[in-house]
OpenMM code with the backbone's topology and positions (N, CA, C; nanometers):
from openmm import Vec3, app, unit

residues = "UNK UNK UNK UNK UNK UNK UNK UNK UNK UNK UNK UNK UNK UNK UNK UNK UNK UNK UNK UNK UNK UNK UNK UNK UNK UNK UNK UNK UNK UNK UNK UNK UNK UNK UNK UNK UNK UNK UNK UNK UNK UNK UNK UNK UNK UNK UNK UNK UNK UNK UNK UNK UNK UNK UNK UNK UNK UNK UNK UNK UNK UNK UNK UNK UNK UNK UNK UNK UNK UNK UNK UNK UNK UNK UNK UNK UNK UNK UNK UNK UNK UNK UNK UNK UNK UNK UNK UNK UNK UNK UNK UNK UNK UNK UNK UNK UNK UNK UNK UNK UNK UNK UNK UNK UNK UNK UNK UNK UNK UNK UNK UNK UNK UNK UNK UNK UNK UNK UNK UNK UNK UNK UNK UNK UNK UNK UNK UNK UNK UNK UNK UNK UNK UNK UNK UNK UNK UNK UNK UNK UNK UNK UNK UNK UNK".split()
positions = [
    Vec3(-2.7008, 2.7929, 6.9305),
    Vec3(-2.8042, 2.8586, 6.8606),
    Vec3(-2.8102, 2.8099, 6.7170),
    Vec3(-2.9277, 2.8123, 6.6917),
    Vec3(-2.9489, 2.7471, 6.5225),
    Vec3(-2.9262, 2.8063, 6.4529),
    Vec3(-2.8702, 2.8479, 6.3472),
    Vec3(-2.9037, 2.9349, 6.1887),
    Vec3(-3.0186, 2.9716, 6.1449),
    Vec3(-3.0210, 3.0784, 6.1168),
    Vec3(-3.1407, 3.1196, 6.0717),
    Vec3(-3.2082, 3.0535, 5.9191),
    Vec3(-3.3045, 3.0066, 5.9071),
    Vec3(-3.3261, 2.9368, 5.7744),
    Vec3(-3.3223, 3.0439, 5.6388),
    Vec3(-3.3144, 3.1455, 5.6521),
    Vec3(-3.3493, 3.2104, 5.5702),
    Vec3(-3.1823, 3.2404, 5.5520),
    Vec3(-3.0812, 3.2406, 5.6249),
    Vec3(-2.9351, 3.2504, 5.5533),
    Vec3(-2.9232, 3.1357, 5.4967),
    Vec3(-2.9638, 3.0362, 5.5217),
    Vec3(-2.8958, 2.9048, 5.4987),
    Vec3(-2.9489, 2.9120, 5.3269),
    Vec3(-3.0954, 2.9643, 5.3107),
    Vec3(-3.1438, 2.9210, 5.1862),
    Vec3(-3.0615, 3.0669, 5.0875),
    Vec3(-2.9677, 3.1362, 5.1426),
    Vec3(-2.9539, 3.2753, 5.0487),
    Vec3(-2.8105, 3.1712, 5.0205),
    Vec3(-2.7349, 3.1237, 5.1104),
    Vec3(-2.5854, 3.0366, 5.0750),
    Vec3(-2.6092, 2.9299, 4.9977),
    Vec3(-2.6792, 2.8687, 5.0026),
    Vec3(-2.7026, 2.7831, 4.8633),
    Vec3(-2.7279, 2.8362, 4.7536),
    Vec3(-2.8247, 2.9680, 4.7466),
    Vec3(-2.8271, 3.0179, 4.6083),
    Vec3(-2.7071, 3.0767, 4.5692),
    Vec3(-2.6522, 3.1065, 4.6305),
    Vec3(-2.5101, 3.1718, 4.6013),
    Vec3(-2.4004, 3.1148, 4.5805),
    Vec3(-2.4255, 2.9838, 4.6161),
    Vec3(-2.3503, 2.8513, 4.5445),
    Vec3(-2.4091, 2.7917, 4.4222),
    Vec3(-2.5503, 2.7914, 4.4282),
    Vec3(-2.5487, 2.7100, 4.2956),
    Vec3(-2.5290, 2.8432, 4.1630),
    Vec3(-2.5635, 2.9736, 4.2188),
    Vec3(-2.5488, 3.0934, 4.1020),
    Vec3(-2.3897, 3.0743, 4.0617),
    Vec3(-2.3279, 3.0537, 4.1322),
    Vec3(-2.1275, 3.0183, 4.1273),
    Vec3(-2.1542, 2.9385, 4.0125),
    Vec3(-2.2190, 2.7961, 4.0556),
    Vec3(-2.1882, 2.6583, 3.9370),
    Vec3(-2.2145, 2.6944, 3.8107),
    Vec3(-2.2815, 2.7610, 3.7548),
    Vec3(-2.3981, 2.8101, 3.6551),
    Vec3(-2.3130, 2.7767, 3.5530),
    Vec3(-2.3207, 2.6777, 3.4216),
    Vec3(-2.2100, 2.7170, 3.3352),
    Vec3(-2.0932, 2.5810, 3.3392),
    Vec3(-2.0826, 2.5138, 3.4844),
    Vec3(-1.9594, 2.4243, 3.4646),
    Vec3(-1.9851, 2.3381, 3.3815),
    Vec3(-2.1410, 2.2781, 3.4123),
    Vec3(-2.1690, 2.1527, 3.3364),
    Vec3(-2.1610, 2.1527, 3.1914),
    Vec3(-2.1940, 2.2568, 3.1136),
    Vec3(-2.2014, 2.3311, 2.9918),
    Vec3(-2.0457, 2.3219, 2.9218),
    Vec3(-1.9615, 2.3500, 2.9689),
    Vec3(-1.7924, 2.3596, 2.9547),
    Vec3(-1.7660, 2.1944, 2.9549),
    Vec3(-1.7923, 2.1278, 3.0316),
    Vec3(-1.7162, 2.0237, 3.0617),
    Vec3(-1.7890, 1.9423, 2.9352),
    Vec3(-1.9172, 1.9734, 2.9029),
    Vec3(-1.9739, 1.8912, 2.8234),
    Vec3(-1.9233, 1.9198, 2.6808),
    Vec3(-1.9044, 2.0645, 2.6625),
    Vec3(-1.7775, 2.0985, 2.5103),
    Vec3(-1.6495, 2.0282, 2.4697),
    Vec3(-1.6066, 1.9900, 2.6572),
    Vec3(-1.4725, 1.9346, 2.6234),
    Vec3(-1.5048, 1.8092, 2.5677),
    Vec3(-1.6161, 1.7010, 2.6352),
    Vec3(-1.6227, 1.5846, 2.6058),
    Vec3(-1.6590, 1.5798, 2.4658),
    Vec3(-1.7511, 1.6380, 2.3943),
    Vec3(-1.7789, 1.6729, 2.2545),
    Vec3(-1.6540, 1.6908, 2.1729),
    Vec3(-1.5504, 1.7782, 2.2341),
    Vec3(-1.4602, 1.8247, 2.1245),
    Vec3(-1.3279, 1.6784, 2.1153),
    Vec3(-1.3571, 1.6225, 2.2450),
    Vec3(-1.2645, 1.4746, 2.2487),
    Vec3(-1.3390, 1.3860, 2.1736),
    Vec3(-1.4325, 1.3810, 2.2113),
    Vec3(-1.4646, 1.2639, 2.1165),
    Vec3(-1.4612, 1.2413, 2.0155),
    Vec3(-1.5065, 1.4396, 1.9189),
    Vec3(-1.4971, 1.4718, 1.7743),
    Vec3(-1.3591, 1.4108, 1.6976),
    Vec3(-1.2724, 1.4780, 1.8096),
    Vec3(-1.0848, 1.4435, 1.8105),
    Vec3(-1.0753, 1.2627, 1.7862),
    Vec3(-1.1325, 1.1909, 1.8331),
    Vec3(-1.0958, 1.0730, 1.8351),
    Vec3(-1.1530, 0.9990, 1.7499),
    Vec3(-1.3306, 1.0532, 1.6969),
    Vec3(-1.3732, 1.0229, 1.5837),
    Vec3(-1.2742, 1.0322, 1.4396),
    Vec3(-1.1874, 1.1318, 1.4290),
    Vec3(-1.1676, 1.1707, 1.3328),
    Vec3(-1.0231, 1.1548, 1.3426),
    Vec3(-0.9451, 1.0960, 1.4502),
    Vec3(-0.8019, 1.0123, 1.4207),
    Vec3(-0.8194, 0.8862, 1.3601),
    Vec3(-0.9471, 0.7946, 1.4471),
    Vec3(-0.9511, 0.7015, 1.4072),
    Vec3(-1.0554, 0.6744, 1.2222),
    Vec3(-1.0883, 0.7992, 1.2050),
    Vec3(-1.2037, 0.7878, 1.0352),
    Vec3(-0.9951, 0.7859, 0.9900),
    Vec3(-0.8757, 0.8660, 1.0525),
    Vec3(-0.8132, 0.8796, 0.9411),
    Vec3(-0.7007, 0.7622, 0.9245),
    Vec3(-0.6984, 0.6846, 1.0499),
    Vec3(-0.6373, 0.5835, 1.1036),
    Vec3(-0.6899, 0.4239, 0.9871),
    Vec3(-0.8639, 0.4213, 0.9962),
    Vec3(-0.9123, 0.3672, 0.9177),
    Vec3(-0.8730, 0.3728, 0.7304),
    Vec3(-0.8346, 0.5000, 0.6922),
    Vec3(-0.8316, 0.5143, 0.5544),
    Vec3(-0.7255, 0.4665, 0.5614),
    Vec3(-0.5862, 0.5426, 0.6335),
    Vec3(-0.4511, 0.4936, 0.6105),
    Vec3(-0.4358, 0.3643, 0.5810),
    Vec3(-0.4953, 0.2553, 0.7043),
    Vec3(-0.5315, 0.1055, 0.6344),
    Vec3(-0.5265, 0.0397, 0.5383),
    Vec3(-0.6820, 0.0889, 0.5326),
    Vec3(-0.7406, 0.0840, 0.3731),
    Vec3(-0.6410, 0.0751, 0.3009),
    Vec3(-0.5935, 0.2014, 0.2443),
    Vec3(-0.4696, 0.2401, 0.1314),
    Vec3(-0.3877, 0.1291, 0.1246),
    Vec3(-0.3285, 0.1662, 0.2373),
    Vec3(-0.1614, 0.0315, 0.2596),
    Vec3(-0.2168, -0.1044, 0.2283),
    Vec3(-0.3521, -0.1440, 0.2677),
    Vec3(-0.3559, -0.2891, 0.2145),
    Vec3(-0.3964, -0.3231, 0.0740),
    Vec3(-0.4347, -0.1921, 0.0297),
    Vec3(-0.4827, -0.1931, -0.0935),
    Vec3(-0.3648, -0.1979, -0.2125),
    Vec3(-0.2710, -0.0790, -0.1424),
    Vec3(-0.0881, -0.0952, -0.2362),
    Vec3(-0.0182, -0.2720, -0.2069),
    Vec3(-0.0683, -0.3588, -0.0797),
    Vec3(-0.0190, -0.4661, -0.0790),
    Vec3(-0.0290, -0.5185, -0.1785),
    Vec3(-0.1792, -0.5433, -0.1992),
    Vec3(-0.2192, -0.6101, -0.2712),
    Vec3(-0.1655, -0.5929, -0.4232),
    Vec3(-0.1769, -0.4750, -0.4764),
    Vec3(-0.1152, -0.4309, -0.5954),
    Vec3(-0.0023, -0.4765, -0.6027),
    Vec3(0.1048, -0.4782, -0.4958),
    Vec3(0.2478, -0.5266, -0.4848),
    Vec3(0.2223, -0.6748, -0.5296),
    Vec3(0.1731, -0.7598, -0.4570),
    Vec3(0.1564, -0.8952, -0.4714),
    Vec3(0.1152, -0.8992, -0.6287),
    Vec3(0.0477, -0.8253, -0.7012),
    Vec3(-0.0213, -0.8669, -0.8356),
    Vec3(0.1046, -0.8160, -0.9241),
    Vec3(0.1582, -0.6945, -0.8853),
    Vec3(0.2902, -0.7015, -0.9373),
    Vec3(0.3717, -0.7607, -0.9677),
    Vec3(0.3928, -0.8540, -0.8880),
    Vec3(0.4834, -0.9939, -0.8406),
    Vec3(0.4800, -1.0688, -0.9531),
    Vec3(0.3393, -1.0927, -0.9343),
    Vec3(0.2757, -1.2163, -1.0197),
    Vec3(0.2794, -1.2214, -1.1822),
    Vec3(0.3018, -1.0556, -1.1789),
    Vec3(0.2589, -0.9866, -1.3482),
    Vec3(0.4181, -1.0011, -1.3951),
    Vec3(0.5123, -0.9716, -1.2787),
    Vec3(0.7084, -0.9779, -1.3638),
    Vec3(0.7073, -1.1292, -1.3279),
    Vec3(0.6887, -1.2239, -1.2686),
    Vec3(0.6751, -1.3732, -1.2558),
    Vec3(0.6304, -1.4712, -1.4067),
    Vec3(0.5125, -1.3947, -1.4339),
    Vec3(0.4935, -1.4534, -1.5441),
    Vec3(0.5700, -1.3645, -1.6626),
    Vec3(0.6283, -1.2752, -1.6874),
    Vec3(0.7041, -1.2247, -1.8058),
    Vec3(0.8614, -1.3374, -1.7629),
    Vec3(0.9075, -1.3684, -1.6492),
    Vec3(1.0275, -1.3789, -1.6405),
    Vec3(0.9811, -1.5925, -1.7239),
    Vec3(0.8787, -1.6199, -1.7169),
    Vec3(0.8618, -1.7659, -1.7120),
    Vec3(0.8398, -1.7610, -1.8623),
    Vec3(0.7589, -1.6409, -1.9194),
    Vec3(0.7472, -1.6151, -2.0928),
    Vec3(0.8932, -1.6312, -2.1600),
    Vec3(0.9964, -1.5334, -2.0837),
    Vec3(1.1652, -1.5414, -2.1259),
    Vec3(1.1772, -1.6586, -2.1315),
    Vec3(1.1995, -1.7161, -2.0093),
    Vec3(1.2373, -1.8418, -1.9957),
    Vec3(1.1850, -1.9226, -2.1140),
    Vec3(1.0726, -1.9553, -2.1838),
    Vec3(1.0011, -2.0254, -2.2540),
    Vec3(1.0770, -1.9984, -2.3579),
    Vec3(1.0759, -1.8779, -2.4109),
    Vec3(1.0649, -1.8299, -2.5201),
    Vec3(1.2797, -1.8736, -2.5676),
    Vec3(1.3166, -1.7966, -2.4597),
    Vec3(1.4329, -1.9244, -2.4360),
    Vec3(1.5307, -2.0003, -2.5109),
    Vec3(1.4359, -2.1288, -2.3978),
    Vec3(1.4510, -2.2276, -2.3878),
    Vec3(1.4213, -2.3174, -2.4849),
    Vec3(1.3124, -2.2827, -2.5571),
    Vec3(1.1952, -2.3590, -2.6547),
    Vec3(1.2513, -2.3445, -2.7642),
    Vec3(1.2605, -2.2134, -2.7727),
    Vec3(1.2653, -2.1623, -2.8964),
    Vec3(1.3977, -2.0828, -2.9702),
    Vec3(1.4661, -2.0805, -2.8579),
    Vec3(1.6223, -1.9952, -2.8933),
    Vec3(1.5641, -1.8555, -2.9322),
    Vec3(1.5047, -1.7953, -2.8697),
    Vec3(1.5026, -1.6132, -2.9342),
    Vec3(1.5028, -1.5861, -2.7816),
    Vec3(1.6056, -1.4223, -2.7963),
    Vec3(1.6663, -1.4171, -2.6595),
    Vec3(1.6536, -1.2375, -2.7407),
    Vec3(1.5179, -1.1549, -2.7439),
    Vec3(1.4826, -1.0272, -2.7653),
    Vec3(1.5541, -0.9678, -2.6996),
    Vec3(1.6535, -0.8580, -2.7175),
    Vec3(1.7208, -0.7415, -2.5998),
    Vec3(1.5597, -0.6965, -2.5308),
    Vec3(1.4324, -0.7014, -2.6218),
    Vec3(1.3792, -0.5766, -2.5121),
    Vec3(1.2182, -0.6806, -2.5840),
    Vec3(1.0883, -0.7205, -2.4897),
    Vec3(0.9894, -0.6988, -2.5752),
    Vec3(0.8844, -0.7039, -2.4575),
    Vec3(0.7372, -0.6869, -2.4903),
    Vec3(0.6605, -0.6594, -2.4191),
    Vec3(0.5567, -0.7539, -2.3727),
    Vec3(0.5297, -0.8422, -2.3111),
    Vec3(0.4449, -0.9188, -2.2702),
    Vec3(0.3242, -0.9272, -2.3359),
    Vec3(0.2709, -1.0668, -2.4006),
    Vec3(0.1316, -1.0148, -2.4119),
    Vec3(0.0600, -1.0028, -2.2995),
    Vec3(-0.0828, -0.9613, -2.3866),
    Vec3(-0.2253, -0.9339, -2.2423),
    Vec3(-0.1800, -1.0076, -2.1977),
    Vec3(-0.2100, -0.9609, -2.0495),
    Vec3(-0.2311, -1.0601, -1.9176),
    Vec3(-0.3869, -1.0841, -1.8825),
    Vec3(-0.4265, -1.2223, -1.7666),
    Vec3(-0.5794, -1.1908, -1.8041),
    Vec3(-0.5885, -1.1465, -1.6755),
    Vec3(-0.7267, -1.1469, -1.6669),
    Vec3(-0.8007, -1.0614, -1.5406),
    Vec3(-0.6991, -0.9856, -1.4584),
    Vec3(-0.6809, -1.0196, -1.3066),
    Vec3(-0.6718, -0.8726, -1.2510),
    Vec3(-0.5277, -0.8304, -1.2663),
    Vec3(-0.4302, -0.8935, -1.3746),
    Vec3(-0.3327, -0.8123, -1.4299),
    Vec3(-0.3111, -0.7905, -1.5427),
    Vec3(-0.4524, -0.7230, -1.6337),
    Vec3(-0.4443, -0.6845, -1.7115),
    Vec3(-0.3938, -0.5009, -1.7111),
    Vec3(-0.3765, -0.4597, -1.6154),
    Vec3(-0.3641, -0.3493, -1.5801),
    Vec3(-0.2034, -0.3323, -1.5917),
    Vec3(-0.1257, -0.4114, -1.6091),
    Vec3(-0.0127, -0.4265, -1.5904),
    Vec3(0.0878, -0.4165, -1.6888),
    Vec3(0.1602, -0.3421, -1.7340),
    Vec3(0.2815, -0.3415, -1.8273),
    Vec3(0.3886, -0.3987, -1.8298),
    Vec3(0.4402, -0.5586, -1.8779),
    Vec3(0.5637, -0.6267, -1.8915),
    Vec3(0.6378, -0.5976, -1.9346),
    Vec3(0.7905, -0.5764, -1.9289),
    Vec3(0.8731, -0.5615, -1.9909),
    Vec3(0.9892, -0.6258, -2.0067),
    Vec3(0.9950, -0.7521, -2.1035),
    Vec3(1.0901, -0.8460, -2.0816),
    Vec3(1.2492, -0.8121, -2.1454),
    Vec3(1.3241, -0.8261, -2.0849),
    Vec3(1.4979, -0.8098, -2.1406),
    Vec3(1.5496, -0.9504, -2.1702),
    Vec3(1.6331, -0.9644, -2.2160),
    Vec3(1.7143, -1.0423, -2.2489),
    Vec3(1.8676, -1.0607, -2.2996),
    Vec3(1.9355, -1.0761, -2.2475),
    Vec3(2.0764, -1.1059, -2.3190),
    Vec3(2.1116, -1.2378, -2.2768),
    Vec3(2.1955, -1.2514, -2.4007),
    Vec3(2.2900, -1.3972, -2.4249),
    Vec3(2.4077, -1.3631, -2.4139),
    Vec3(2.4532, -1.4760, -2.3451),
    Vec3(2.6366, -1.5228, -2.3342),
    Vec3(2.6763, -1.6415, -2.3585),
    Vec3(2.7794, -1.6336, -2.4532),
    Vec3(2.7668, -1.8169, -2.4954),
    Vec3(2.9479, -1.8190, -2.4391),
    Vec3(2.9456, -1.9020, -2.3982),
    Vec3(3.0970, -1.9671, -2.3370),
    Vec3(3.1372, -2.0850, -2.3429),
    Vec3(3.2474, -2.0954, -2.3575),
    Vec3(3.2927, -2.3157, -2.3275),
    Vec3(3.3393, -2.3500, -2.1676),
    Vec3(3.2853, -2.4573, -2.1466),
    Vec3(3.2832, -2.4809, -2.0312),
    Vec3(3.3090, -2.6589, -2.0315),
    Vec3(3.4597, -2.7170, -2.0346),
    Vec3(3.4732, -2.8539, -1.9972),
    Vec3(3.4481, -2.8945, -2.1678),
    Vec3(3.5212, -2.7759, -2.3029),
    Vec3(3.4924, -2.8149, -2.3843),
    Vec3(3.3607, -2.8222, -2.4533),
    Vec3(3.2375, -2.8340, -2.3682),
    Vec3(3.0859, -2.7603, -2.4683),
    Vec3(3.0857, -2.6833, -2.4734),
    Vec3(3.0306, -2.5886, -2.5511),
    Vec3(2.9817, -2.4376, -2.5719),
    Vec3(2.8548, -2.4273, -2.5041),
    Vec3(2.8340, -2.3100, -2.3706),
    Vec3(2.7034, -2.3339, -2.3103),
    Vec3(2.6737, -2.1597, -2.3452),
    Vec3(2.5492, -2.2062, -2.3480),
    Vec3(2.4847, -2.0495, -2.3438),
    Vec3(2.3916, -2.0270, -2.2485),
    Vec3(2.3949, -1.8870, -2.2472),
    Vec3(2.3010, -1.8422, -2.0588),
    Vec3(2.2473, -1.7671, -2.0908),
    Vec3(2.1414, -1.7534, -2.0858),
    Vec3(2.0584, -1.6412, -2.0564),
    Vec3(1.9951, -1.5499, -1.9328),
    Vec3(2.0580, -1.4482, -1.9377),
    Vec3(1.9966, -1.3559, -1.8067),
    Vec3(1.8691, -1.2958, -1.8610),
    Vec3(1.7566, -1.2960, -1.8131),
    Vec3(1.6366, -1.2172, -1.8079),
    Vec3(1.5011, -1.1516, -1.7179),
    Vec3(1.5248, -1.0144, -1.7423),
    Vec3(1.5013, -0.9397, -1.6665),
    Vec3(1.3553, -0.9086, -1.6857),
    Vec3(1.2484, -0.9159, -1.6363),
    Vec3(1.1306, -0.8846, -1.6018),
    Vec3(1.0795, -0.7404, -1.4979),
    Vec3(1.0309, -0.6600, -1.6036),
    Vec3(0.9751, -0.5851, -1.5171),
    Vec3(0.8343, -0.5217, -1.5144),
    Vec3(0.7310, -0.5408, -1.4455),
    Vec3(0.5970, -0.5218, -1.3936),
    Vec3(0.5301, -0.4066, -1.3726),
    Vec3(0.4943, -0.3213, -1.4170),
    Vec3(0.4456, -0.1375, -1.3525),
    Vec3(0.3120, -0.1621, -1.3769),
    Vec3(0.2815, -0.0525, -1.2995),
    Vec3(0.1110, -0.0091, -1.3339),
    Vec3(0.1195, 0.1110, -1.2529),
    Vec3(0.0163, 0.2146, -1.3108),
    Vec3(0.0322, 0.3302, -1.2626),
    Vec3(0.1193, 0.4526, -1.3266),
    Vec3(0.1055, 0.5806, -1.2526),
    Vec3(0.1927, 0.6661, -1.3359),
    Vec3(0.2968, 0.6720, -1.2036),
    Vec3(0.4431, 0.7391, -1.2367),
    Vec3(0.5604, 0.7199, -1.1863),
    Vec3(0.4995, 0.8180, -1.0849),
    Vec3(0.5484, 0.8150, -0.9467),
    Vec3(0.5390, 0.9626, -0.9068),
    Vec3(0.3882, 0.9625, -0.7606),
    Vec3(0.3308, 0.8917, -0.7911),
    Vec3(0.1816, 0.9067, -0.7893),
    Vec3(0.1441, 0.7988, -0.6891),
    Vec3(0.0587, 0.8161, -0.6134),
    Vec3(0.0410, 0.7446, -0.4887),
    Vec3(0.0077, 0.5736, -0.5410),
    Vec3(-0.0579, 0.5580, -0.6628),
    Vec3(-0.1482, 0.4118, -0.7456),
    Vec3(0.0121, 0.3678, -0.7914),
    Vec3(0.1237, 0.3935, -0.8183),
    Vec3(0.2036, 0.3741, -0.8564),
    Vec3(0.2522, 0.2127, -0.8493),
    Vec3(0.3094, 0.1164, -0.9237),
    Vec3(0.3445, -0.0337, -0.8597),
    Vec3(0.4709, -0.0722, -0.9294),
    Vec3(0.5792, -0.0836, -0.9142),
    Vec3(0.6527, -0.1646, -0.9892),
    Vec3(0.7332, -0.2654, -0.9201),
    Vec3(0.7381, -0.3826, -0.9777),
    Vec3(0.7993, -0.5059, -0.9361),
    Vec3(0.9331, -0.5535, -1.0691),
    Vec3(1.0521, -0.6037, -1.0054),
    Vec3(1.1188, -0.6694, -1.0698),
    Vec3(1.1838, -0.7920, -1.0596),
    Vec3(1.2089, -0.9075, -1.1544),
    Vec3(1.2420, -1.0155, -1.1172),
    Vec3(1.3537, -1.0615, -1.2331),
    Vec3(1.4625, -1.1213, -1.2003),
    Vec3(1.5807, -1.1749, -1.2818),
    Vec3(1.6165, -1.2935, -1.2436),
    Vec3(1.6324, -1.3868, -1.3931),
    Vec3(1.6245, -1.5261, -1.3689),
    Vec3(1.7644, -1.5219, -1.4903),
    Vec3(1.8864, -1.6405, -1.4341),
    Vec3(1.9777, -1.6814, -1.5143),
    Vec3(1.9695, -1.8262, -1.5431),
    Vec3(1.9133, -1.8410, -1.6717),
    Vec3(1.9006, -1.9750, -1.6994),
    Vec3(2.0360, -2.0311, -1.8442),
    Vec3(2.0334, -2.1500, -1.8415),
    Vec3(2.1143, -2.1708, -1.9406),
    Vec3(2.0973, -2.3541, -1.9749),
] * unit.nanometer
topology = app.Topology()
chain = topology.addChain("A")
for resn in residues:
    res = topology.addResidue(resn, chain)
    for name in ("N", "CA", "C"):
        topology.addAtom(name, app.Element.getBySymbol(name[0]), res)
């Protein structure tokens, strides 16, 4: 015997009245994942940013106690003045931002009968305040004689 058409059409409504609502839910979740993944990766992106941006500062750091340690050296070598403490002049372009701080001490000794003298000098590079995320300091020590 057949089914009557008129149950058949009351069990479908009574299935799709059940569904009412799933599609609605499932579509929040996909919204609220995606929001989620938008916004690991917006923070994934900055973190980046930052760190390559402190590289870079590191590297100019470098460059900024590099050239104070080659000023010592000069200043030296050339010239015999060996400052306990002095300050770099300007630097140009993008390490002008940068604060040198050159050291110096002398040691004079005999060695095979000459008297040699050495100089240790210490270079050091900052920018930024201590503490603080912009922060940079680099140091470099050269013993010449």
């Amino acid at each position: 015997m057949c089914p009557d058409r008129s149950s058949v059409r009351i069990e479908r409504r009574v299935t799709l009245v059940s569904q009412r609502g799933v599609s609605i839910v499932a579509a929040i979740f996909l919204l609220l994942l995606l929001a989620g993944l938008a916004a690991l990766m917006s923070t994934l992106s900055m973190t980046q940013h930052a760190t390559s941006a402190q590289d870079v500062q590191g590297s100019r750091a470098y460059q900024a106690a590099r050239a104070g340690v080659e000023w010592g050296v000069y200043r030296a070598l050339r010239d015999g003045v060996c400052a306990s403490s002095a300050s770099l002049p300007a630097l140009a372009d993008d390490l002008q931002q940068f604060t040198v701080e050159v050291k110096c001490t002398e040691t004079s000794t005999t060695e095979a009968g000459v008297s040699v003298t050495v100089y240790r000098i210490v270079s050091v590079a900052t920018s930024g305040a201590l503490g603080r995320p912009n922060y940079v300091e680099r140091q470099l020590e050269a013993i010449v004689g």
